[in-house]
ROMAR-873223 format. One line per 3 residues: number of its first residue (from 1); their letters; for each residue z, x, y of N, C-alpha, C, O. Coordinates in steps of 0.001 Angstrom, whole numbers, plus 500000, padded with zeros to 6 digits. Each point is the difference from the previous one (the first is absolute). Example, Ala and Ser with C-alpha at 12.3 -4.5 7.8 and 13.67 -1.06 7.14 Angstrom:
2
1> AS> 507800,513190,494310,500000,499110,501190,500000,500900,501200,500665,501036,499981; 498615,498614,501069,500060,500820,501190,500730,499230,501090,500169,500509,501108 .
//
This chain:
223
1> XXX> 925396,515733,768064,501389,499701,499658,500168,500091,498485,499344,499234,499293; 501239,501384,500328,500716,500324,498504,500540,498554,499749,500197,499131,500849; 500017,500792,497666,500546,499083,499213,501663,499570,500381,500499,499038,500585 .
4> XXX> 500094,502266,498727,501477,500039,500891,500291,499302,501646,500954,499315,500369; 498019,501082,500297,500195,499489,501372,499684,498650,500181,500647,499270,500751; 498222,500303,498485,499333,499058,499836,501188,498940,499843,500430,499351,500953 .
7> XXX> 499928,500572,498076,501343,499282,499267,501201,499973,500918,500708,498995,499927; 499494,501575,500583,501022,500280,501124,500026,499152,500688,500990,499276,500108; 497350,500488,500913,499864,499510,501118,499942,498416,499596,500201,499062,500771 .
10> XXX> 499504,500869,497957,499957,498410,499362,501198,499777,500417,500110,499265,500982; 500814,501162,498548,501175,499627,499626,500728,499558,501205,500567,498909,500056; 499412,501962,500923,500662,500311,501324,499207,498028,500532,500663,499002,500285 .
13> XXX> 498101,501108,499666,499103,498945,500792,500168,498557,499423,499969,498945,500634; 500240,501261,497842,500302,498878,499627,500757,498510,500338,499592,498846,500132; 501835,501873,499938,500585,498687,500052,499878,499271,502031,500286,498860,500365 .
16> XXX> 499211,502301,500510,499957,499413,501197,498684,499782,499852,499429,500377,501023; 499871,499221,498239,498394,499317,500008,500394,498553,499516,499782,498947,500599; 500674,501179,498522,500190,498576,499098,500834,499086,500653,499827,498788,499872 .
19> XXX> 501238,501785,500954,500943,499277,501215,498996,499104,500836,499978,498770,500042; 499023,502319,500751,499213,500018,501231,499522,498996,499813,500280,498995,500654; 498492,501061,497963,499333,498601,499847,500346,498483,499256,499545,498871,500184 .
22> XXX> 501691,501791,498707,500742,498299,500402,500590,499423,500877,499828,498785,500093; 501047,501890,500825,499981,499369,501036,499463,499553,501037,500656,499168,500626; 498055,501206,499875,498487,500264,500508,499697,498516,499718,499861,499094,500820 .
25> XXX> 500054,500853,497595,499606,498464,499533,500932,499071,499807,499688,498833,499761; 501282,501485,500302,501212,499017,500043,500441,499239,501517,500559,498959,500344; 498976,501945,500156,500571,499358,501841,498201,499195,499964,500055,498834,500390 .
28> XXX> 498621,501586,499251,499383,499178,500311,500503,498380,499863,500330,499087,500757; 499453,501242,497236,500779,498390,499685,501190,499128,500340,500303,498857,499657; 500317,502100,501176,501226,499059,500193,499625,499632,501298,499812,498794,500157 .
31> XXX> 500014,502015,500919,499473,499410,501220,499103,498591,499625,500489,498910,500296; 498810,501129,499354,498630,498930,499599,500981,498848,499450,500128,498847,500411; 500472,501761,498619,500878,498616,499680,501042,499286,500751,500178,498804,499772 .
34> XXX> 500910,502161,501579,500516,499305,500846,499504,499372,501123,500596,499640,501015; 497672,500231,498533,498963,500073,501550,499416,498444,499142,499114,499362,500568; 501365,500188,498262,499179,498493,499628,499393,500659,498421,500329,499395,498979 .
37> XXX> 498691,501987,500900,499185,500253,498683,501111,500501,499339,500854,500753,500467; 499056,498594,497967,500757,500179,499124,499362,500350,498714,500504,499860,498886; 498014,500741,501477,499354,500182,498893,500809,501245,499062,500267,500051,498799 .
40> XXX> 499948,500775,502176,500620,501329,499517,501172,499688,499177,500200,500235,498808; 500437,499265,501951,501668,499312,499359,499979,499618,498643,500810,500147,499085; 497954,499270,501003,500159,498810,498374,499450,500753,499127,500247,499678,498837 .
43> XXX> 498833,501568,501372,499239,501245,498888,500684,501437,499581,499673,501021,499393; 502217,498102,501739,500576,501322,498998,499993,501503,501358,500826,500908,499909; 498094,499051,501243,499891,501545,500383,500560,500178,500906,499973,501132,500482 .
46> XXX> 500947,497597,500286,501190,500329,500722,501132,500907,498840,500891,499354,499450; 498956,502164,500268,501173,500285,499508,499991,501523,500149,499033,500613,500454; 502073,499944,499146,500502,501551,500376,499405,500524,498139,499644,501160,499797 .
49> XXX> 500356,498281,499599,498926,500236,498868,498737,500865,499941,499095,499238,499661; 500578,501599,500456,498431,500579,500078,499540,499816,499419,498847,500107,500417; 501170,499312,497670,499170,499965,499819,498579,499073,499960,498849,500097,499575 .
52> XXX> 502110,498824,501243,498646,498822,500252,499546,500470,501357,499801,498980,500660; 499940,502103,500073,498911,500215,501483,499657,501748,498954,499137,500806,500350; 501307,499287,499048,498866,501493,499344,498621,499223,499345,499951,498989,499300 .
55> XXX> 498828,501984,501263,499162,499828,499665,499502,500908,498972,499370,500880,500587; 500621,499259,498523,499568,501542,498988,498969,500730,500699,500110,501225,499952; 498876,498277,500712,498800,500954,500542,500590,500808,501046,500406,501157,499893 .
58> XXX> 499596,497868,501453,500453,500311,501275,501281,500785,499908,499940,501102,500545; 501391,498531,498800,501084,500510,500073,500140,500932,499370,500718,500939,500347; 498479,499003,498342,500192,500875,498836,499062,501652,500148,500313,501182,500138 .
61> XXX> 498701,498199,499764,499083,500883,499444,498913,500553,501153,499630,501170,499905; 500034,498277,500811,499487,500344,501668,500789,501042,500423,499607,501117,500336; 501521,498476,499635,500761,501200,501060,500211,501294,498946,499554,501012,500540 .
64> XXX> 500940,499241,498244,499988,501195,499779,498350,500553,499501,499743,501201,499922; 499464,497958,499838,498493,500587,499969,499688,500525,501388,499707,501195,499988; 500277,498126,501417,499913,500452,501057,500916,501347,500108,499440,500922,500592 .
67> XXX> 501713,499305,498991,501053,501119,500759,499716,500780,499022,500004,501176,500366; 499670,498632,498191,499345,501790,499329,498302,500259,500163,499295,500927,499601; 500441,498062,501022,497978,500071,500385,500352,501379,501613,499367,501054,500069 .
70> XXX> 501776,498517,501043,499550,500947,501234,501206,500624,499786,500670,500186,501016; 499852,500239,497794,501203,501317,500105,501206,499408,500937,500782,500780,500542; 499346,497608,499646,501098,499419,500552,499678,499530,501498,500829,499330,500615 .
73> XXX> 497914,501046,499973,500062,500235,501334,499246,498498,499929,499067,500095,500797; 500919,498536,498596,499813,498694,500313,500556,499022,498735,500213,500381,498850; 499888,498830,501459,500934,498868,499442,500009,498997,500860,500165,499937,501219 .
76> XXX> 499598,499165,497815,499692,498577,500227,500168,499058,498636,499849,500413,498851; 500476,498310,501514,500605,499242,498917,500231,498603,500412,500416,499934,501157; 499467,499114,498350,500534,498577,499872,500849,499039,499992,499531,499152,500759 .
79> XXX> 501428,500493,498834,500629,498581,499575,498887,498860,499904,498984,499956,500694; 501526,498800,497964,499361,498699,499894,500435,499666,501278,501157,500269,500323; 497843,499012,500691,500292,498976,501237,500840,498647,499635,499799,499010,499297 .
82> XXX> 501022,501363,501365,500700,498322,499656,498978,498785,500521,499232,500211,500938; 500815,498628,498446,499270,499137,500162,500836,499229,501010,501112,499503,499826; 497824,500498,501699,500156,499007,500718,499207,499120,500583,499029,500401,500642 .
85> XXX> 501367,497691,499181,498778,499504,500658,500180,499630,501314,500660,498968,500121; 499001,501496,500806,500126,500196,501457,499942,498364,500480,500679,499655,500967; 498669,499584,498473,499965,498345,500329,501192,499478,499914,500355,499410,501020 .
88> XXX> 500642,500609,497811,501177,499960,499755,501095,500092,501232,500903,499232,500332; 498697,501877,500143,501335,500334,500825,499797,498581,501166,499052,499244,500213; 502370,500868,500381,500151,499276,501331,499168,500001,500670,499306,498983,499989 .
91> XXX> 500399,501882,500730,499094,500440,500636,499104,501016,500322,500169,500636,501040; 498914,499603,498223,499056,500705,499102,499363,500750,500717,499671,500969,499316; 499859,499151,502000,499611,501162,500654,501184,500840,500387,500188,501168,499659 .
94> XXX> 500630,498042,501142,501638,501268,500300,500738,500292,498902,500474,501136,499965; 499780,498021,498991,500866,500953,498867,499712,500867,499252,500725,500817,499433; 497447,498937,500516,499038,501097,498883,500669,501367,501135,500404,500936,499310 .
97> XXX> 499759,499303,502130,500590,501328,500081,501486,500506,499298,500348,501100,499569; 500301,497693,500512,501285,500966,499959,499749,499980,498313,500398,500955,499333; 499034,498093,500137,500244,500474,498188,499038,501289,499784,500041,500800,499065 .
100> XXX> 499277,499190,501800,499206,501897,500284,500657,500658,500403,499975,501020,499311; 500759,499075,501554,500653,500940,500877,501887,499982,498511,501090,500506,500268; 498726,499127,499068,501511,500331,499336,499952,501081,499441,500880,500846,499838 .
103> XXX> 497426,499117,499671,500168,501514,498130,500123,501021,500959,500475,501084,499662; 499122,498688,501602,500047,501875,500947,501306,500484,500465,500531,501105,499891; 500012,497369,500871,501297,500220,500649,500886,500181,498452,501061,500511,500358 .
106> XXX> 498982,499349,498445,500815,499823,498910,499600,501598,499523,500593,500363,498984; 498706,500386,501475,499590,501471,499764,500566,500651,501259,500367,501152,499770; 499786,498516,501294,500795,500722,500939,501621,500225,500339,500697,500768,500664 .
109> XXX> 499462,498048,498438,501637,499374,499365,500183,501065,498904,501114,500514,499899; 498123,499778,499462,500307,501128,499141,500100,501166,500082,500782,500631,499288; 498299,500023,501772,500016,501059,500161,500975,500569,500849,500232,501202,500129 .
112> XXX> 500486,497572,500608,501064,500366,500802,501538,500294,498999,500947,500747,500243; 498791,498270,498511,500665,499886,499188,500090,501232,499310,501068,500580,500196; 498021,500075,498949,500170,501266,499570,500163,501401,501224,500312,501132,499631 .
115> XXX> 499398,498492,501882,500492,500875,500813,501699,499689,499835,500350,500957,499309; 500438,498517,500861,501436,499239,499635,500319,500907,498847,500770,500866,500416; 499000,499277,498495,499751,500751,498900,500655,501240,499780,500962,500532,499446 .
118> XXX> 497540,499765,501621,500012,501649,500382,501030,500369,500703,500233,501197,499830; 500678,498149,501081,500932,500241,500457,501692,499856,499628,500925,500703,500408; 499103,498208,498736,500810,499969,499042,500224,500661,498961,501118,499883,499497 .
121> XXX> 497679,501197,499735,500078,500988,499171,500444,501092,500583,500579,500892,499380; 499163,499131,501989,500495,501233,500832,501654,499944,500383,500933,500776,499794; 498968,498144,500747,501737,499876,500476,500740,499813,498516,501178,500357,499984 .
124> XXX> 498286,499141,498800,500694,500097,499021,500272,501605,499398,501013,500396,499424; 497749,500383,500905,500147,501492,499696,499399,500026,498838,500337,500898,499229; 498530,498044,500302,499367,500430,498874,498819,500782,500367,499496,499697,501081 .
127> XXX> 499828,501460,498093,499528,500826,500313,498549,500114,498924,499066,500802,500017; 501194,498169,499193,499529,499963,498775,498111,499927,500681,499890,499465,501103; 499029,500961,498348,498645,500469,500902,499513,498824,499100,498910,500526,500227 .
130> XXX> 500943,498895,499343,499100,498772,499152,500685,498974,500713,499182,499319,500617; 502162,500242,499570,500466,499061,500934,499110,499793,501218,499383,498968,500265; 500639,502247,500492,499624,500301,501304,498424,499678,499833,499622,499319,500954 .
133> XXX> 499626,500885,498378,498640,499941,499819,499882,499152,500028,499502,499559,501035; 500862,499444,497821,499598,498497,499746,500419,499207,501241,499035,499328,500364; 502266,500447,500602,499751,499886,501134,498979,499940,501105,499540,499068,500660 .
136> XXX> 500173,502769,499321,499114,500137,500826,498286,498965,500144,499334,499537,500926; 500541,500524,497140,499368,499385,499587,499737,498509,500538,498932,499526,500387; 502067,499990,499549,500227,498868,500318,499492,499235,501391,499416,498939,500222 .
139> XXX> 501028,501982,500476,499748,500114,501466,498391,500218,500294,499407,499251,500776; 499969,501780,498576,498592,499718,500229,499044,498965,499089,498947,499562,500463; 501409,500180,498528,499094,498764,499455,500295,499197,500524,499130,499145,500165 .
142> XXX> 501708,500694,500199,500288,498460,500964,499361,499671,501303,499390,498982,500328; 500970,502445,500559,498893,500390,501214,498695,499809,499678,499283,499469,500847; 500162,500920,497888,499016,499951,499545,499253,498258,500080,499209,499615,500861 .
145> XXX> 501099,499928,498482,500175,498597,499847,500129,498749,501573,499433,499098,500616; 501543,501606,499321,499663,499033,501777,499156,500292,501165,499974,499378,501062; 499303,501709,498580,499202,500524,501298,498661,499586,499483,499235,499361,500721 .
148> XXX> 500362,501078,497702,498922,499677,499549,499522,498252,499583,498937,499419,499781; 501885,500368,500246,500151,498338,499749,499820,498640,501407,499749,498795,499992; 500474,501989,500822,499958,499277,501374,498279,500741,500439,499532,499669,501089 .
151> XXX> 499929,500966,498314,498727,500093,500458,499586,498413,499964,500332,499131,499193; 498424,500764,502520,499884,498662,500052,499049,499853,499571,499069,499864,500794; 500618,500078,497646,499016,498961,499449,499921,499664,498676,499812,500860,499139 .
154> XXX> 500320,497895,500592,500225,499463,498805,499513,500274,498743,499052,500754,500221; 501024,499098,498712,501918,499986,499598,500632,500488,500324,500995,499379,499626; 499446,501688,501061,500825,500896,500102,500733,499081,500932,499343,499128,500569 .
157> XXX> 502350,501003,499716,500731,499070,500754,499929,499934,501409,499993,498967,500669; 499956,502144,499726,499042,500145,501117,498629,499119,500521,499639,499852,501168; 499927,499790,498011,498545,499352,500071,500752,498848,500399,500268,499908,501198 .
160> XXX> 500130,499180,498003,500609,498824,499705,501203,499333,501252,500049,498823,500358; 500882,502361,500158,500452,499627,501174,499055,499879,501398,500307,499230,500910; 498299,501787,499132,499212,499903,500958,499428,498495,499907,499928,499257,500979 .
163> XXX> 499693,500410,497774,499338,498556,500262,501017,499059,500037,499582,499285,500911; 501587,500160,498688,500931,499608,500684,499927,500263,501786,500270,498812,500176; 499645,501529,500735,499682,500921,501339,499409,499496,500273,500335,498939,500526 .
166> XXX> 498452,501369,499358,498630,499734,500202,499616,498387,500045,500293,499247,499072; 498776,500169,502540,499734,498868,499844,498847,499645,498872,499160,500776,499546; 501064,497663,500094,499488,499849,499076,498650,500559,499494,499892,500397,498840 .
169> XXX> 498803,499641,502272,498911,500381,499533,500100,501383,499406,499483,500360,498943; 501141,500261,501755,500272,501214,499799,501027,500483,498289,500240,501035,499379; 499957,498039,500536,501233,499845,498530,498940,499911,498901,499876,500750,499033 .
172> XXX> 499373,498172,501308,499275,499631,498676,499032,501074,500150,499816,500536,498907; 499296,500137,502292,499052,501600,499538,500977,500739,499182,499655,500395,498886; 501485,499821,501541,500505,500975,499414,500590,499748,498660,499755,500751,499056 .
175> XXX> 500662,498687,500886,500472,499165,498476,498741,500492,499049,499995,500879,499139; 499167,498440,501215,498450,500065,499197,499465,501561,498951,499233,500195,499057; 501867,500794,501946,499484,501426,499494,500892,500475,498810,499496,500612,499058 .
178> XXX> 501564,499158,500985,501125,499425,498664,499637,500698,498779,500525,500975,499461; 498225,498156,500137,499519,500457,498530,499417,501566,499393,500054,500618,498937; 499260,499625,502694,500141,501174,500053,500580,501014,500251,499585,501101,499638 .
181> XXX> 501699,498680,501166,501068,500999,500748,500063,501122,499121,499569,501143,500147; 501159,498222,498742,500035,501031,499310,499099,501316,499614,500414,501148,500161; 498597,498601,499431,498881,501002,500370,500395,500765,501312,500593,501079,499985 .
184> XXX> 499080,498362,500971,499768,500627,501545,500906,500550,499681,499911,501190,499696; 501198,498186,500264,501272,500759,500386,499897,501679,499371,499959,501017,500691; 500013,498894,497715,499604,501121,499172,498994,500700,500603,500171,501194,499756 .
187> XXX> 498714,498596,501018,499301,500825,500329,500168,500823,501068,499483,501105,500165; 501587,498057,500868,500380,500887,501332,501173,500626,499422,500440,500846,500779; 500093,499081,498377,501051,501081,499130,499283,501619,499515,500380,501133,500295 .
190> XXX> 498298,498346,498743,499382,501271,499772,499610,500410,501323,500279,501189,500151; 499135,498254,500966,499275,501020,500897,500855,500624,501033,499610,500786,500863; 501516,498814,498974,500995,500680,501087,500541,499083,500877,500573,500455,500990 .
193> XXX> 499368,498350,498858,500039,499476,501682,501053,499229,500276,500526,499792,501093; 499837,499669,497524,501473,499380,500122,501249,501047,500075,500984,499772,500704; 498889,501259,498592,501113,501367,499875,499808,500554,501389,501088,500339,500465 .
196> XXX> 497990,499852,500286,499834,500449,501580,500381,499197,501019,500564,500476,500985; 499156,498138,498892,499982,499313,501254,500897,498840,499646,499895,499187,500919; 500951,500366,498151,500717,499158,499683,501894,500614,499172,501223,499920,500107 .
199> XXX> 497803,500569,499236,501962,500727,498961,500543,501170,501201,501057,500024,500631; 497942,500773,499392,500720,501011,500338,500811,499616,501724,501201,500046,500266; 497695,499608,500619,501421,499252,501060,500765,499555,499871,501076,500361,500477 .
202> XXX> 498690,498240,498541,500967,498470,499577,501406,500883,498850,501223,499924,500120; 498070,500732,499000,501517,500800,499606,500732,500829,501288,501145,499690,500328; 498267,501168,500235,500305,500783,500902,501603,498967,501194,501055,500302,500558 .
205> XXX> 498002,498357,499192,500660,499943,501122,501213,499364,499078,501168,499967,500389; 498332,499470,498178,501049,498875,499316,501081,501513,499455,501100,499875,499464; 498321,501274,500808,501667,501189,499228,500996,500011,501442,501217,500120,499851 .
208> XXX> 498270,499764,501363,500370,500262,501202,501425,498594,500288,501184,500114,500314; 497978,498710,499401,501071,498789,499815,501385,500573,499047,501103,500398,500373; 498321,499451,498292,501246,500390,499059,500470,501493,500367,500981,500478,499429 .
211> XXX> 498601,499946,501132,500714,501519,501024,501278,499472,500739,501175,500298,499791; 498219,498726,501247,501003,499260,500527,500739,498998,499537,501025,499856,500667; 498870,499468,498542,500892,498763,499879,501290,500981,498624,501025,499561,499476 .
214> XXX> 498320,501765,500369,501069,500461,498874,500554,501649,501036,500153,501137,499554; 499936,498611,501171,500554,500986,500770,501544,499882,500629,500617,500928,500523; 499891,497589,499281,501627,500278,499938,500600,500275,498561,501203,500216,499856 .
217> XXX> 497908,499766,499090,500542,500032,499078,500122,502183,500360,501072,500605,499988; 497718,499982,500242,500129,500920,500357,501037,500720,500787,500471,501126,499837; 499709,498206,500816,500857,500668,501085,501691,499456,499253,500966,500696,500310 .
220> XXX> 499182,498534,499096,501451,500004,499476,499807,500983,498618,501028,500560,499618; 497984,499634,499772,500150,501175,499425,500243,501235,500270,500527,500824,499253; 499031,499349,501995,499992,501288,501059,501262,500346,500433,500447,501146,499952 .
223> X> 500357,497526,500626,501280,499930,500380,501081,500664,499574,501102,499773,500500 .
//
């Protein structure tokens, strides 16, 4: 990828990245905080603000070192984790899901959102191709984000709603692997196995949803 193009695709990716993951981390903290934990609340990262959930490594510098290292063909990246203490909440095995289950569903809210977009630039008759991109854009980092994020094992939010699930003995084995997830996780990324047997269905099936739930908008465009 050339420089010119290079710059382009920043640009286009930008502002639906920075959406994706403050709000990602913003529905964590607020869930947690209408669930009893108010740690988040009181440090400021309940907010539409990015710059308190950017991480300089993860957000910054990971992802465009990764996307000029394979000529674009991987990307991967971060947000700071909002701080939650799972003891806090009401009730600390069932709410640790739904304050897991918000940053994904708050990425599928979006992507339906910039599908909305795409259709309103159309029925408005704007034609403009950077509009349309960054949209499009929009729509797959977000897909991106909620499919890869519900992988079940911790940290990842995915992990975190399974042990919520899961009877107790079974919560605390799994809990336990946590420190390492991250690793694992990264490693079934390089060898293929999450992009084969997890994204590519779980998007497959999450473009098929927003297919449907944005298909009257379609059809009154059609009209």
């Amino acid at each position: 990828m050339n420089f010119p193009d290079l710059i382009q695709t920043i640009l286009i990716y930008a502002l639906p990245v920075v959406f994706a993951i403050t709000l990602h981390e913003a529905a964590h903290g607020y869930v947690a905080h209408r669930l009893g934990d108010n740690t988040a609340w009181m440090m400021g990262r309940v907010t539409l603000n990015p710059l308190p959930h950017i991480d300089p490594m993860g957000t910054l510098v990971m992802p465009v070192v990764l996307f000029l290292a394979t000529g674009g063909n991987f990307l991967f990246g971060y947000a700071r984790p909002v701080p939650v203490r799972f003891g806090n909440l009401n009730h600390p095995k069932r709410d640790m899901i739904w304050v897991a289950l918000a940053g994904p569903v708050s990425n599928l809210l979006q992507a339906l959102m910039w599908g909305v977009v795409i259709y309103a630039l159309a029925g408005a008759g704007v034609q403009e191709r950077f509009f349309l991109e960054v949209a499009k854009a929009g729509i797959k980092v977000n897909a991106v984000m909620f499919a890869f994020n519900l992988f079940p094992l911790p940290p990842l939010d995915g992990g975190r709603i399974l042990v919520g699930l899961l009877p107790w003995k079974q919560a605390v084995w799994l809990s336990k692997v946590e420190p390492w997830g991250f690793y694992i996780v990264m490693a079934l990324v390089v060898m293929g196995f999450i992009n084969t047997f997890w994204m590519a269905p779980l998007m497959a099936v999450t473009f098929e949803l927003l297919r449907l739930l944005l298909s009257p908008l379609e059809f009154l465009l059609k009209s």
